[in-house]
C-alpha positions as CSV (number, residue, x, y, z in Angstrom):
1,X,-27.6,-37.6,-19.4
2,X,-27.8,-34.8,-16.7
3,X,-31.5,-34.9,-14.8
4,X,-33.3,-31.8,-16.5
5,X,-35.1,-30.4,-13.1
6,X,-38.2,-27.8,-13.7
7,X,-37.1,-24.6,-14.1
8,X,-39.4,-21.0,-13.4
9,X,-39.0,-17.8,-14.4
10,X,-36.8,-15.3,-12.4
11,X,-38.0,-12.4,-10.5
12,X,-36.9,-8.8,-11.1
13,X,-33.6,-8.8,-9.2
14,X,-34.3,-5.0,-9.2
15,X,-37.4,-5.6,-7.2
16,X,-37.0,-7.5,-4.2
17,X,-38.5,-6.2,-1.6
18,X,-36.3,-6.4,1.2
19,X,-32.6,-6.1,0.2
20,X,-30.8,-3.3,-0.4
21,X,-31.0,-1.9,-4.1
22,X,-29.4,-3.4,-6.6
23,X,-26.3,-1.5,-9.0
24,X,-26.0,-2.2,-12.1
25,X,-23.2,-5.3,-13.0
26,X,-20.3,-2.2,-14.1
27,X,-17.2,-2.7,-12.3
28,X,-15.6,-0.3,-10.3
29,X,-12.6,-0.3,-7.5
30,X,-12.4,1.6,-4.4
31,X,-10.5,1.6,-1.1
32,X,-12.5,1.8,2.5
33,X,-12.6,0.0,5.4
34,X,-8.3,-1.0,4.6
35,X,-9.3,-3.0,2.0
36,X,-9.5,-2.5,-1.8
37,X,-12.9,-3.3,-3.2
38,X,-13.4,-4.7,-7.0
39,X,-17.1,-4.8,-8.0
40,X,-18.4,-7.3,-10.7
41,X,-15.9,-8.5,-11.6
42,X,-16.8,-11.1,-14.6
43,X,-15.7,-15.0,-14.1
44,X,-15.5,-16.6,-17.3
45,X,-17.3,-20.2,-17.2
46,X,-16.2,-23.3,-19.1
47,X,-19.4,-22.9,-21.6
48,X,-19.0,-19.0,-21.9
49,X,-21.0,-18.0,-19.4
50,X,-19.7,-14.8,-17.0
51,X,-21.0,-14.6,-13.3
52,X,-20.0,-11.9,-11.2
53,X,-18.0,-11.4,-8.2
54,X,-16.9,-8.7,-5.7
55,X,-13.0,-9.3,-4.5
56,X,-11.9,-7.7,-1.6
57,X,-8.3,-8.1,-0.6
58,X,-6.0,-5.9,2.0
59,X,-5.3,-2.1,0.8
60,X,-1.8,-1.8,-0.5
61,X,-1.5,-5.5,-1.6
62,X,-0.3,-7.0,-4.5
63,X,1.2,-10.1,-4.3
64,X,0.6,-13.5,-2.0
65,X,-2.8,-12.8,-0.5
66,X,-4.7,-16.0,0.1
67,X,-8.7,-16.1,-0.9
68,X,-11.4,-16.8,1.1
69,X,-14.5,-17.9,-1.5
70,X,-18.1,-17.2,-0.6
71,X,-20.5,-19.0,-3.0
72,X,-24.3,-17.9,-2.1
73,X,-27.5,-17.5,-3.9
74,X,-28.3,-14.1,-1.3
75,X,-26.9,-11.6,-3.4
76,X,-23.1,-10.0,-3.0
77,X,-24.6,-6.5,-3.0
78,X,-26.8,-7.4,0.4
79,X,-24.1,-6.5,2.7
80,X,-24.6,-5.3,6.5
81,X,-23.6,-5.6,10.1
82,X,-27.1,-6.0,10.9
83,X,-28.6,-8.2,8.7
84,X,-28.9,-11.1,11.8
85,X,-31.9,-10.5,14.0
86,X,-31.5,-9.3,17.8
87,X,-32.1,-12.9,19.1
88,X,-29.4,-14.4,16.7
89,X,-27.1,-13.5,19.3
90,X,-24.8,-12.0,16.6
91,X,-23.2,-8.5,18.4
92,X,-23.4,-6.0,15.1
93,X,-20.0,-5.0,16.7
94,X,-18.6,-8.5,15.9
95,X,-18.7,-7.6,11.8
96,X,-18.0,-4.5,9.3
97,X,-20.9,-3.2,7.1
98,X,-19.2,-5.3,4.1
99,X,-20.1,-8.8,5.7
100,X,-22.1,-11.2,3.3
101,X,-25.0,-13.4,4.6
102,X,-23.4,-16.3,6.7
103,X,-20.1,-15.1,4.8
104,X,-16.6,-13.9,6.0
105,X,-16.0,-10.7,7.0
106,X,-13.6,-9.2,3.9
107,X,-12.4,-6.2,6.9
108,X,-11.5,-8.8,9.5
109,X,-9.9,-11.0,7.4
110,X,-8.1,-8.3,5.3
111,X,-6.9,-6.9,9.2
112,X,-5.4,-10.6,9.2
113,X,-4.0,-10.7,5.5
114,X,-6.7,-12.2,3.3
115,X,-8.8,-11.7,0.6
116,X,-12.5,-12.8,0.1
117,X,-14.5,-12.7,-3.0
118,X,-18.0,-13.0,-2.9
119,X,-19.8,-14.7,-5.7
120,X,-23.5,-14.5,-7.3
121,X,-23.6,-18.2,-8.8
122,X,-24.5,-18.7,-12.3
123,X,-28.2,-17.5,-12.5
124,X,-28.3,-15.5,-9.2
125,X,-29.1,-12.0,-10.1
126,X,-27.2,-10.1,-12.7
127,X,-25.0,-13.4,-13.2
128,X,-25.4,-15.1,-16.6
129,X,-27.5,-18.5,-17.9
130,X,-30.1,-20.2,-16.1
131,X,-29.8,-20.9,-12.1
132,X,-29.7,-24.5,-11.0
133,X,-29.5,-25.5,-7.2
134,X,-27.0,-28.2,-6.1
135,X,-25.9,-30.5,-8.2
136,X,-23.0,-30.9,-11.3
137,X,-24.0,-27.9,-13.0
138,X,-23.2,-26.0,-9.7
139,X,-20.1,-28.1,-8.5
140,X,-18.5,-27.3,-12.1
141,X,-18.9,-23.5,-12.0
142,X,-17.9,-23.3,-8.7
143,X,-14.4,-25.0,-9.4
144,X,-14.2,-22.9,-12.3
145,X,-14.6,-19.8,-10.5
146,X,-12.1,-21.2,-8.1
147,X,-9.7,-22.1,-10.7
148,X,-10.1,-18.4,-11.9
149,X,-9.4,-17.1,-8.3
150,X,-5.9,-19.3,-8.2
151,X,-4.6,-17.3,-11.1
152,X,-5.7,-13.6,-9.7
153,X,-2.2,-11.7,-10.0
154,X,-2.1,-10.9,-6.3
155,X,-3.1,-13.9,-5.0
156,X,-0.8,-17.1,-3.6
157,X,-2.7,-19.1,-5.3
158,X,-4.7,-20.8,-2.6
159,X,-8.2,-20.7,-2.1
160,X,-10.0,-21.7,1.2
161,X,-14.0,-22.0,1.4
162,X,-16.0,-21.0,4.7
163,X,-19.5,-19.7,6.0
164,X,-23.3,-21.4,6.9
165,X,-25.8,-23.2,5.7
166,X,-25.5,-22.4,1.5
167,X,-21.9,-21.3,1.3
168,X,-21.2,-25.0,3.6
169,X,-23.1,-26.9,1.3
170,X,-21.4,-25.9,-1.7
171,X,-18.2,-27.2,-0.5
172,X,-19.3,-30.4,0.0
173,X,-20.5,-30.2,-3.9
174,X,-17.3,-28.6,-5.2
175,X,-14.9,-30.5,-3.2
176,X,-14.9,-33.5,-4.7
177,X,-13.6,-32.4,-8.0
178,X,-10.8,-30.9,-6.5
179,X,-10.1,-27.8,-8.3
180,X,-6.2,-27.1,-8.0
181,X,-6.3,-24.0,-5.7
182,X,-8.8,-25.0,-3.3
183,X,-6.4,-25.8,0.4
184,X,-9.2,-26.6,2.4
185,X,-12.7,-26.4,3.6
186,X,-14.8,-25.1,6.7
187,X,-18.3,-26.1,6.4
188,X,-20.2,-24.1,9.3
189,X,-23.3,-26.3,9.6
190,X,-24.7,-27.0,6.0
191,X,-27.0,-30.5,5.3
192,X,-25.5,-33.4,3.1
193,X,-28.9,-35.5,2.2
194,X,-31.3,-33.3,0.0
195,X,-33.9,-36.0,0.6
196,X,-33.5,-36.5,4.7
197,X,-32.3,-32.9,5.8
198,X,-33.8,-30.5,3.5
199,X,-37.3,-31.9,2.2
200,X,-38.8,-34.5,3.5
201,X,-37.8,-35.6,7.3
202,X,-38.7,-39.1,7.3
203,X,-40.8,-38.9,4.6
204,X,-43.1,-36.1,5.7
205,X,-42.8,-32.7,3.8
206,X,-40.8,-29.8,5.1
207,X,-43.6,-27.0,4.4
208,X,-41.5,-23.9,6.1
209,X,-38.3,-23.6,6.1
210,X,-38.4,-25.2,2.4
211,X,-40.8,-22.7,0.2
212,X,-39.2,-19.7,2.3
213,X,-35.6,-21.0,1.1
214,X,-36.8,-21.8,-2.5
215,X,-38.7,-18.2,-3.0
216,X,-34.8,-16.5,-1.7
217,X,-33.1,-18.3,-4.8
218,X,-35.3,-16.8,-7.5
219,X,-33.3,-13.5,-8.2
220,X,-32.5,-14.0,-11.8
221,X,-32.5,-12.0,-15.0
222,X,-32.9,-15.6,-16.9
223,X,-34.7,-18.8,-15.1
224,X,-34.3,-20.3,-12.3
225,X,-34.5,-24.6,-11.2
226,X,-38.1,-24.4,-9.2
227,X,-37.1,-26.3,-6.3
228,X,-39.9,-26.2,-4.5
229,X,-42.3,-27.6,-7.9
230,X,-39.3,-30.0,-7.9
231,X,-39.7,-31.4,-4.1
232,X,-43.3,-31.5,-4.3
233,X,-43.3,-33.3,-7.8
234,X,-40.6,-36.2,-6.5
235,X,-42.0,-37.4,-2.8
236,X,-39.5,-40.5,-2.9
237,X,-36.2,-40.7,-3.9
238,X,-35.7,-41.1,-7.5
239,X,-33.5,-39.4,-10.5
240,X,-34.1,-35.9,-9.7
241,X,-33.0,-36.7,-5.7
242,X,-29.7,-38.9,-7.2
243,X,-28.7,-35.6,-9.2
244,X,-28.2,-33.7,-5.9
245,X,-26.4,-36.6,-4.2
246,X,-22.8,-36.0,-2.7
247,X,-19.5,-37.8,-3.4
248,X,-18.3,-36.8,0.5
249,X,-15.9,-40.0,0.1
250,X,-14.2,-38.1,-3.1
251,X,-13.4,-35.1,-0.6
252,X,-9.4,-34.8,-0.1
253,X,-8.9,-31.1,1.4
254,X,-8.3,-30.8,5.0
255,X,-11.6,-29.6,6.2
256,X,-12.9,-28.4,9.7
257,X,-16.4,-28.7,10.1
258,X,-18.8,-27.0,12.2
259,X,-22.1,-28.5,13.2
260,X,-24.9,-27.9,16.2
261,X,-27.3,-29.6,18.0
262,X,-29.4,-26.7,18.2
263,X,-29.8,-26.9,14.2
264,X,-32.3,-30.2,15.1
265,X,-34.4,-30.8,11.0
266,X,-31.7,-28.7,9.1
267,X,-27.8,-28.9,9.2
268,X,-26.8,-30.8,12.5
269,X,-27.5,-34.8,10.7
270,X,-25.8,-33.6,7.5
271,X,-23.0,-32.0,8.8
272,X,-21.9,-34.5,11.4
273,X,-22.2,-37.1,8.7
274,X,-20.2,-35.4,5.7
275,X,-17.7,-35.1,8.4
276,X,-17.5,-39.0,8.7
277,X,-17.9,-39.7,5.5
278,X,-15.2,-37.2,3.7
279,X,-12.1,-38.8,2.2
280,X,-9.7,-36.3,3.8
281,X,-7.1,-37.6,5.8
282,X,-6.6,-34.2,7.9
283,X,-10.0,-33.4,9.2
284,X,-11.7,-31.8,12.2
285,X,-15.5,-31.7,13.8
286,X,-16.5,-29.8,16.6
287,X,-20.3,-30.0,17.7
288,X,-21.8,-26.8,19.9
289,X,-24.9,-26.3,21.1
290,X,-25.3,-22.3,20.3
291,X,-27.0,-20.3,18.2
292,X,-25.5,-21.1,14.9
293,X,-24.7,-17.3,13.6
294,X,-23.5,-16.2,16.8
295,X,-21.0,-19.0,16.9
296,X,-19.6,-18.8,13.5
297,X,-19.1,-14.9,14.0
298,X,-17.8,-15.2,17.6
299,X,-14.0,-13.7,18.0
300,X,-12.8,-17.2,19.7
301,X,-14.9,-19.3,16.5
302,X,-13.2,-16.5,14.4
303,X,-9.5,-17.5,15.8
304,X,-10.0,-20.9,15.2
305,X,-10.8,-20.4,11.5
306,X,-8.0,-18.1,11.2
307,X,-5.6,-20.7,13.1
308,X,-6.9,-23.6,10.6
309,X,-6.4,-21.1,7.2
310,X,-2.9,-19.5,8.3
311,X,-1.8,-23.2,8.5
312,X,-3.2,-24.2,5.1
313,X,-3.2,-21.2,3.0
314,X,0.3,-19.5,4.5
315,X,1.8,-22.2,5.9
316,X,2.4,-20.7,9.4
317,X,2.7,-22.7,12.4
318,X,-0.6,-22.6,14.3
319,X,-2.0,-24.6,17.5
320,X,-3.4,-26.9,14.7
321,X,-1.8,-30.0,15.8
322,X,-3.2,-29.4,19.1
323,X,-6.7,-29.6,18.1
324,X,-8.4,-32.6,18.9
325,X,-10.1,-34.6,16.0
326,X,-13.6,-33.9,17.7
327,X,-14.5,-31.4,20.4
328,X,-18.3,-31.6,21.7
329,X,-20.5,-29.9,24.1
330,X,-21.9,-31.8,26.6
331,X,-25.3,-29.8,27.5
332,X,-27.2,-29.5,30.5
333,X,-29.7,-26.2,29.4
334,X,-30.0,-23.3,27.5
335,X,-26.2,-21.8,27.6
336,X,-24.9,-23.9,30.3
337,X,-22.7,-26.9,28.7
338,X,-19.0,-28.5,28.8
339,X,-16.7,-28.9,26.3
340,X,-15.1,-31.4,26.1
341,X,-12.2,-33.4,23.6
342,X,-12.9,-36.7,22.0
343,X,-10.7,-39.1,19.2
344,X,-13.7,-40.3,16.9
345,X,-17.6,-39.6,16.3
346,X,-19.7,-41.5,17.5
347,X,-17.7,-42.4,20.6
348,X,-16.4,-45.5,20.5
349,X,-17.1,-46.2,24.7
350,X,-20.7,-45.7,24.0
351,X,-22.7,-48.2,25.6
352,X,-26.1,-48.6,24.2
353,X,-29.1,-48.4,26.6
354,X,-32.7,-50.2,25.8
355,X,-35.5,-48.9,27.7
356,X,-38.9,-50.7,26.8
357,X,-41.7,-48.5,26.8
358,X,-44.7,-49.5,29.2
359,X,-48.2,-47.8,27.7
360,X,-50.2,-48.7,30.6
361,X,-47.6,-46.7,33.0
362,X,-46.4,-44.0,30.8
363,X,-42.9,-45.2,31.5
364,X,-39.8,-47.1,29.9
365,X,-37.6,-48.8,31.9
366,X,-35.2,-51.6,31.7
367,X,-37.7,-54.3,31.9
368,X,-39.9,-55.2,29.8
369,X,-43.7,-54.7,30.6
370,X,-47.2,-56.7,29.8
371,X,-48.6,-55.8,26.8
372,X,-50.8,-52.3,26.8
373,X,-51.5,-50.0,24.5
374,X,-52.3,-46.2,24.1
375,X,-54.6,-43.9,21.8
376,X,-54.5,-40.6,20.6
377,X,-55.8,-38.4,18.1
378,X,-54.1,-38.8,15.0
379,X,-54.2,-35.2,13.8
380,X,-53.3,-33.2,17.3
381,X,-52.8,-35.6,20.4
382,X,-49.6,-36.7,21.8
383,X,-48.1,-39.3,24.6
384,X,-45.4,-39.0,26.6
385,X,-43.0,-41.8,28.0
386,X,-40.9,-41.0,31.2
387,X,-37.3,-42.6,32.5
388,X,-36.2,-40.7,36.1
389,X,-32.6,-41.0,36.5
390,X,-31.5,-42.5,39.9
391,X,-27.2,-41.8,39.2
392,X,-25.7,-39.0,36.9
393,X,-26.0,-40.1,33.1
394,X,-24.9,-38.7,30.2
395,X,-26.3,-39.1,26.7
396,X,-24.3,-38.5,23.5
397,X,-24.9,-39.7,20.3
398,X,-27.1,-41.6,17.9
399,X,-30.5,-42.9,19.2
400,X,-33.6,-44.4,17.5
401,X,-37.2,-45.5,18.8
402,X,-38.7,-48.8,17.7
403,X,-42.9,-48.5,18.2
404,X,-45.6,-50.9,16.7
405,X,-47.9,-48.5,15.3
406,X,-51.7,-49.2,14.1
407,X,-53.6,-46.4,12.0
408,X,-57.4,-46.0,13.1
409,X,-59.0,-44.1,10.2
410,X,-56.2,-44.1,7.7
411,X,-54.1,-46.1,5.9
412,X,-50.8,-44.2,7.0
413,X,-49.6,-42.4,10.2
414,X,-47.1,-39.4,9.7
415,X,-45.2,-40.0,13.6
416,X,-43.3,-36.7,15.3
417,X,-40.6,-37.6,18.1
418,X,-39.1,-35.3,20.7
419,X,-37.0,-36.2,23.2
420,X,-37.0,-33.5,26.2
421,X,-35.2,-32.8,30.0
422,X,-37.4,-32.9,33.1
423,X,-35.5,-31.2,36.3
424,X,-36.2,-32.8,39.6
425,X,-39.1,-30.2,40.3
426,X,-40.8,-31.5,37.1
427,X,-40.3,-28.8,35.0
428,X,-39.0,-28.9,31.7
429,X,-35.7,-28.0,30.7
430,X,-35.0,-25.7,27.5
431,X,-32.4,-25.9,25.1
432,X,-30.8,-23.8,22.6
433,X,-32.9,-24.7,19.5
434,X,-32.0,-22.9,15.9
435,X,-30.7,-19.9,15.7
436,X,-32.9,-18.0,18.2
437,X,-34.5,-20.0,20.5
438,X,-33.7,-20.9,24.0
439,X,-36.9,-23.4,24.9
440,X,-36.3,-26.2,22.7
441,X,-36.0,-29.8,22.9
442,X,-32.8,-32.4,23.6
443,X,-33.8,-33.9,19.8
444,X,-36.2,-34.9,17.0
445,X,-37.0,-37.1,15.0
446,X,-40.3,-38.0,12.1
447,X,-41.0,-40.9,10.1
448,X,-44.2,-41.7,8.0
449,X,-45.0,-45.1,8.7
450,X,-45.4,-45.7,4.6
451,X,-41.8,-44.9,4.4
452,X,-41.0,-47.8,7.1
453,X,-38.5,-49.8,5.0
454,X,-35.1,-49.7,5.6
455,X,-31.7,-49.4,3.9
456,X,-30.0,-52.8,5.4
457,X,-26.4,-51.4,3.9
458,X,-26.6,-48.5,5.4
459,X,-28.8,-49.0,8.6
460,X,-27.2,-49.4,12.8
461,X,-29.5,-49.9,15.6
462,X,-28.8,-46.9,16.6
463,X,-29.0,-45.5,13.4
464,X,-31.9,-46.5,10.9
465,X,-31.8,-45.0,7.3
466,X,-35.3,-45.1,5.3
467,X,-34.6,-46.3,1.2
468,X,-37.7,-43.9,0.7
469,X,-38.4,-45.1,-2.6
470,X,-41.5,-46.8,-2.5
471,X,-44.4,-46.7,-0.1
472,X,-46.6,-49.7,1.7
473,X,-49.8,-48.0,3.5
474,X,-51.3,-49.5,6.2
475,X,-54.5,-52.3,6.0
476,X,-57.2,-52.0,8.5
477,X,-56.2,-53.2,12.0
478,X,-52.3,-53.8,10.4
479,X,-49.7,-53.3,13.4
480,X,-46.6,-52.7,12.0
481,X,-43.1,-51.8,14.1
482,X,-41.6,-48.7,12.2
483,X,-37.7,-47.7,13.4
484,X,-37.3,-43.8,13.7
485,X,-33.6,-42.4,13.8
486,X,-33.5,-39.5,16.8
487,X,-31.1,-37.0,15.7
488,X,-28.1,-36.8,17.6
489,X,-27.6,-35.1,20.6
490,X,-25.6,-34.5,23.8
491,X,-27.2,-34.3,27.3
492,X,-26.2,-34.4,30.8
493,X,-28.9,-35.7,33.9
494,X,-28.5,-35.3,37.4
495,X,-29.7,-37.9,39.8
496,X,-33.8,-37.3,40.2
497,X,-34.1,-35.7,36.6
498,X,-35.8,-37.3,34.1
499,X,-35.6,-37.6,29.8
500,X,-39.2,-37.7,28.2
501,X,-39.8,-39.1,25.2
502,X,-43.3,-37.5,23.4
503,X,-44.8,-39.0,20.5
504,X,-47.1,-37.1,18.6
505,X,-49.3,-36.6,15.1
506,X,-47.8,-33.0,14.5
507,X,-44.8,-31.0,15.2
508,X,-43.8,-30.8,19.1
509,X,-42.4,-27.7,19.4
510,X,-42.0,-24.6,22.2
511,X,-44.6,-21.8,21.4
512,X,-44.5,-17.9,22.0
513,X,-47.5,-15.8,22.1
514,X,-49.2,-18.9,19.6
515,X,-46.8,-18.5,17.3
516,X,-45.0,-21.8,15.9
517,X,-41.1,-20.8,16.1
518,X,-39.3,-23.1,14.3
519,X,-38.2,-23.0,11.1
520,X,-39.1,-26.7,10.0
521,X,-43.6,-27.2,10.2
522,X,-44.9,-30.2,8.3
523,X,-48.5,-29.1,7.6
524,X,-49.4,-31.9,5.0
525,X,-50.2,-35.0,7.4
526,X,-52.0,-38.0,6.7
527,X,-53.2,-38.4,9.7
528,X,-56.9,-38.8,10.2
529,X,-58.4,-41.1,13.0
530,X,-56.4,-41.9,16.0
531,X,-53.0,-43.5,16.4
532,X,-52.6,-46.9,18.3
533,X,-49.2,-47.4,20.0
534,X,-48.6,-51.1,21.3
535,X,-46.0,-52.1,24.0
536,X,-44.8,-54.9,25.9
537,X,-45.1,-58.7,25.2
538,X,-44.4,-58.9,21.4
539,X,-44.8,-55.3,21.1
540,X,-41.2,-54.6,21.7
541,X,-41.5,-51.0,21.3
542,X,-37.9,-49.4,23.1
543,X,-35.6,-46.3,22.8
544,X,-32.1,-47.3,22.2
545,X,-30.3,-44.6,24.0
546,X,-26.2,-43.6,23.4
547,X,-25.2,-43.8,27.4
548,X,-21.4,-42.7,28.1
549,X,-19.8,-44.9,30.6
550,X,-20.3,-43.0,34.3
551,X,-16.5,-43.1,34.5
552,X,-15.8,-40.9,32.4
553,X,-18.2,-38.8,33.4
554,X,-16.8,-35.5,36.1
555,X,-16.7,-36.4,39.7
């Protein structure tokens, strides 16, 4: 039996507040822009239901035109060249007026022979039956949508998926069933773990980013699942998380996927692991470190999608066998990075570094220390832990932090982890963080001490997974070592630079004018009291830390 989520009434999708105005579902065709337009047109669902979608497809065409689906909650009418804020990074010149949110262009790709059709998912707006987010439901209706694209009279019968965040996820959900016409897949940073990515980021609520997200899917003549009721009503993995679970090992489509490390708490972890863990024998993963709108819409990010499509969905020879399997970007600050080609993810030539953490010195080092330890308030303070490079290093991958943790005042300590750059003048170094920001961190990571247990299957060193399906608070005076997985990164030190690693009770973020940037905020703590942090002796609290071999490092 399917896992019956809570659903909510729908808001007017006449009255939203912010998008443009909403016409009535009547279909109607037109030609601007080179491309013939078809409004609403009504996709028949396997239960009866219609849902509507706007196809696009080069003026004049009638015959072999490959599709391009976008699958969104935002509304197929909200269309704009504008619709990115200025610090995106997106140039309005980049896109036509007819662009979808974190969608394909339908006039560049109809310059370049393609159609796109642009969905409202079963629920979303004017679209029939109740909306439900993620899951079978979802995955069925996209495939038959897809299956009713395959058979449009002018099309080749090939359908490819692309765009951010939603319209990424949804591949990953779809794929696995393996609708006949769908050719391939290019998830542009979208999250894979409902539990870990989305909600609750090592057990600690996502209170942001997560009610913001759940209010823009509410658009509905009919209900809609209440996701955010649903969250807040399952903290630990249970039923209602299993039904949102991905088969990624049942994915066969060549797929290129698209992830960031600027997109620390949302898509990067997801993204980088759906790519390891698809089925597809023909796949591709290339890691920046941009702004993630600006890079999906950039003309040489365009080419490359266009190069991986025209080989899939035309059959035209392309620089596709070319491509290496995985392309990173080795970053040193905000915009200044090297790209460079790898074989495999994580790299196999890492060699993993342990540096001990020394309370009494504020340090970690190779050696181990005496035993010390270090206090702050639970609710606001933070500690930092220094390591000054002497040689050039590079650090690219998977880390995690092992600390011995005592609760003063509570019975459970919510812990926040950054890692960040130090230049030789002892400033720190920003980053490209989100889709905005240029004063970020290298990485984060959380864990609630509660959630401490780990998934032996599943866990590395270097990588710990939580179960998150039961809790085990904290007795007075208990010390207890907790492992907390660092999202990945990749970061290049100079000789007399330093990485610092900052532990805190609340989210360690840049700030503007007082004003918390970041999407992600977890404003439901249990911390009360102060924190204890033990180290040295048989405290072996220690960052394990991905190092790349200096030799293959540039001279």
């Amino acid at each position: 039996m399917r896992f019956r989520p809570l659903m909510r009434a729908g808001s007017d999708p006449f009255g939203h507040p912010t998008k443009p105005p909403l016409p009535r579902a009547d279909f109607s065709c037109r030609t601007e822009h080179g491309v013939t337009i078809e409004r609403n047109c009504r996709i028949p669902l396997r239960d009866g239901v219609e849902i509507f979608a706007d196809l696009y497809r080069p003026e004049g065409a009638t015959a072999n035109v490959p599709l391009l689906l976008a699958w969104g909650p935002y509304g197929k009418h909200a269309l704009t060249n504008r619709v990115f804020w200025p610090r995106s990074g997106v140039d309005p010149e980049w896109l036509s007026e007819l662009t979808p949110f974190e969608g394909p262009d339908p006039v560049w790709w109809g310059r370049h022979g393609y159609g796109v059709a642009v969905v409202d998912p079963r629920g979303a707006w004017l679209s029939g039956g109740d909306f439900h987010h993620n899951g079978i439901q979802e995955a069925e209706d996209c495939a038959d949508a897809i299956e009713w694209l395959g058979r449009l009279p002018w099309s080749n019968g090939r359908v490819g998926m692309t765009g951010v965040s939603y319209l990424a996820n949804i591949q990953y959900l779809v794929a696995p069933l393996r609708p006949g016409p769908l050719a391939a897949l290019n998830p542009w940073e979208g999250f894979s773990d409902w539990y870990r990515e989305f909600a609750y980021h090592g057990g600690i609520l996502e209170t942001s980013f997560l009610p913001r997200a759940c209010d823009n899917i509410q658009w509905s003549l009919n209900r809609t699942e209440d996701s955010w009721a649903n969250i807040v009503a399952h903290p630990l993995i249970d039923d209602y998380w299993r039904s949102k679970e991905l088969d990624l090992e049942a994915i066969r489509q060549p797929a290129y996927v698209v992830a960031s490390w600027s997109d620390q708490g949302l898509h990067l972890r997801g993204t980088i692991e759906a790519w390891r863990r698809m089925g597809s024998a023909e796949k591709w993963l290339d890691i920046h470190g941009q702004k993630k709108w600006a890079h999906y819409y950039r003309p040489e990010s365009r080419a490359r999608q266009l190069a991986f499509f025209d080989h899939y969905l035309r059959d035209r020879p392309t620089a596709l066998a070319a491509w290496p399997k995985v392309r990173i970007e080795v970053r040193e600050r905000h915009d200044v990075a090297e790209e460079r080609a790898e074989t495999e993810w994580p790299l196999a030539r890492t060699d993993y570094r342990r540096l001990a953490l020394d309370a009494a010195s504020s340090t970690m080092d190779d050696d181990a220390p005496s035993e010390s330890e270090v206090r702050y308030p639970a609710s606001d303070g933070r500690i930092c832990f220094d390591h000054l490079f002497t040689e050039p290093t590079e650090i690219t991958g998977h880390a995690s932090l092992r600390l011995w943790v005592e609760a003063d005042g509570s019975d459970d300590i919510d812990l926040f982890v950054a890692l960040q750059k130090i230049d030789a003048a002892g400033e720190p170094v920003g980053f490209t963080f989100y889709a905005f920001y240029e004063n970020g961190p290298v990485a984060l990571g959380w864990l609630r001490a509660s959630h401490r247990a780990l998934d032996p299957e599943r866990s590395r060193p270097e990588r710990p997974v939580h179960m998150h399906t039961g809790e085990n608070r904290l007795a007075p005076g208990q010390c207890v070592p907790v492992e907390i997985e660092i999202w990945p990164f990749s970061v290049r030190f100079a000789a007399g630079e330093t990485l610092r690693l900052i532990v805190a009770g609340s989210d360690i973020y840049p700030k503007e004018d007082g004003v918390m940037l970041p999407f992600p905020l977890h404003q439901q703590t249990r911390n009360a009291g102060t924190h204890i942090i033990r180290t040295g002796g048989a405290f072996d609290s220690a960052i394990l830390l991905p190092i790349i071999p200096a030799k293959d490092l540039p001279q």
